[in-house]
C-alpha positions in Angstrom: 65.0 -3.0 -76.2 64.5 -7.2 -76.5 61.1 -6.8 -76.6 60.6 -3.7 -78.9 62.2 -5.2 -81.5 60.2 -8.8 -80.4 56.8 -6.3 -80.8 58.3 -5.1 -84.0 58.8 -8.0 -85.5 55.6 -9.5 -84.4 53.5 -6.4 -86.3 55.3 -7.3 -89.0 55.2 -10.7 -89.2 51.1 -10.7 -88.7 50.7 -8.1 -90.6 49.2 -6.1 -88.0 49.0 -2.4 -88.5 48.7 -1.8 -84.6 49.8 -3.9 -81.7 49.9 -2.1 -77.7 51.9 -4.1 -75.1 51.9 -3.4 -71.2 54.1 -5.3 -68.6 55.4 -3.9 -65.5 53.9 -0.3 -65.7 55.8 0.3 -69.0 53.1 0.7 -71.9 54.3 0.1 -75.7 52.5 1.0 -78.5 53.8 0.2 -82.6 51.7 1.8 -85.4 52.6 0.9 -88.6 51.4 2.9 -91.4 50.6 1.9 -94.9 47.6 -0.1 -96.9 45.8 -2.8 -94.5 46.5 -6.5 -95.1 44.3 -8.1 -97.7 42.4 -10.9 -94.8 41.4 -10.0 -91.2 42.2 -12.7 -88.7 39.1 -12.3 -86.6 36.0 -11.7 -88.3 34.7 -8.7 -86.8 30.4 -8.1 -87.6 29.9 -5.3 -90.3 27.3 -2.9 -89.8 24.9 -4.7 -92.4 25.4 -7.6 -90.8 24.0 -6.9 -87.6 20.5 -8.1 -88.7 21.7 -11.8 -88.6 24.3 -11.3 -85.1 22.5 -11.8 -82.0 22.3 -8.4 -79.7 24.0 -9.3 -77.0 27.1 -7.8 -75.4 31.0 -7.6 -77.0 33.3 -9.3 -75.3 36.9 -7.7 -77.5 40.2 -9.0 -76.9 42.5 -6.3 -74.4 45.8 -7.3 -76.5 46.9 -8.7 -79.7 47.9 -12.4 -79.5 46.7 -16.2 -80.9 43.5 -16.9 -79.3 43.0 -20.4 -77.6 39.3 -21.8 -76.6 40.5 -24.5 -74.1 43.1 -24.4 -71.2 45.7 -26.8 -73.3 45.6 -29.2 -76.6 43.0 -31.9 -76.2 41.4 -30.3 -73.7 36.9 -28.6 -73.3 36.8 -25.8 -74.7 36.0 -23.3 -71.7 32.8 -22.2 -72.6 30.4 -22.9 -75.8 27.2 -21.3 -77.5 24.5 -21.3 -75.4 26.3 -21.8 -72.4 25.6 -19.8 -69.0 29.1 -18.4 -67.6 29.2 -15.9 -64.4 30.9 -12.4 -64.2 34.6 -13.5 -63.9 34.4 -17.0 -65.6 37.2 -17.8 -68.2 36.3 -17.7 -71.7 39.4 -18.2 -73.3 43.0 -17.8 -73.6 44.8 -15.1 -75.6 48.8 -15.8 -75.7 51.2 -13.0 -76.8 55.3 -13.4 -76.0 54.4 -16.7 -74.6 52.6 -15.1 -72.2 49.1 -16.8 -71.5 46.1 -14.4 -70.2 42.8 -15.7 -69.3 40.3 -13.6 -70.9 36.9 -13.6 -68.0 33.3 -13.0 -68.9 32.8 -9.1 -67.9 29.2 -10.0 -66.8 26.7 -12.7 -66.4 25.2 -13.8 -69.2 25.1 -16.5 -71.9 27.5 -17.3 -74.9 25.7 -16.0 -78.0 28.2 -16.7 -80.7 32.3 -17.0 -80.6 33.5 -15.4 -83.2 37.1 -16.7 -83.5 38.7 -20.0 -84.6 41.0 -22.1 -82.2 44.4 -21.0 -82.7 43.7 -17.4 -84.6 45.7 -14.5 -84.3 43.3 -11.5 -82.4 44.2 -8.3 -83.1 43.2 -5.3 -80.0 39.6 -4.7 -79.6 38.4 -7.5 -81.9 35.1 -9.2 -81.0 35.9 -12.6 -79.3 32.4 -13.4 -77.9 28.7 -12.0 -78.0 27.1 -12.4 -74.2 23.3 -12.2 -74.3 
C-alpha cells in the first residue's frame, strides 16, 4: 500500500489527472477527476499545428515520470535533431519512483524534433520525439 499512496501523492503533487504504474505483474491505475491543470508539462502538437511539425513518427512516453535527455548530469544528450538512431537505440531516460527506464527508438529513422525539455515531468502517451 507504500506505493499507492507514493502514486497518490505523486498525481497530486504534479497535478496529473492520470498516472498508470506496472511493476511485478501488478498494474495500478489513479484517475483523478476534476478541471485540468492550467500548464501542460510536455507540449503536445495541436491539430492546427501540424502544418509547421514535421510528419514523421510519435515516439510517446509508456509512463508518467521526469524526462532526462542524457545518461547522467554533464553528460551527451543520447540522441539530437537530425540525428540517425537504429530500432532499439536509447533516446532518453524517463525516471518515475527513482526508477530509471531507457526509452529505445521503436524503428529506424532520424530525430525530427524533441519535444520535451531536460528535466520535465511527461505525463503517459505524451509525444517525446518525432522519427522521420
Amino acid at each position: 500500500m507504500t506505493e499507492v499512496k507514493q502514486l497518490a501523492e505523486l498525481l497530486a503533487a504534479y497535478g496529473l489527472t492520470r498516472l498508470e504504474y506496472e511493476k511485478d505483474g501488478l498494474r495500478i491505475a489513479l484517475e483523478r477527476r476534476g478541471p485540468l491543470p492550467a500548464s501542460a508539462p510536455i507540449r503536445v502538437p495541436a491539430p492546427d499545428s501540424a502544418s509547421r511539425a514535421p510528419a514523421g513518427t510519435p515516439v510517446t512516453s509508456p509512463l508518467v515520470g521526469i524526462v532526462y535527455g542524457a545518461p547522467k548530469p554533464g553528460a551527451p544528450p543520447f540522441v539530437t535533431v537530425g540525428q540517425r538512431v537504429k530500432k532499439g537505440d536509447a533516446l532518453c531516460v524517463i525516471e518515475a519512483m527513482k526508477t530509471f527506464s531507457e526509452i529505445p527508438s521503436p524503428r529506424d529513422g532520424e530525430i525530427l524534433d524533441i519535444l520535451f525539455e531536460d528535466g520535465q515531468l511527461a505525463e503517459y502517451g505524451a509525444v517525446l520525439f518525432t522519427l522521420g
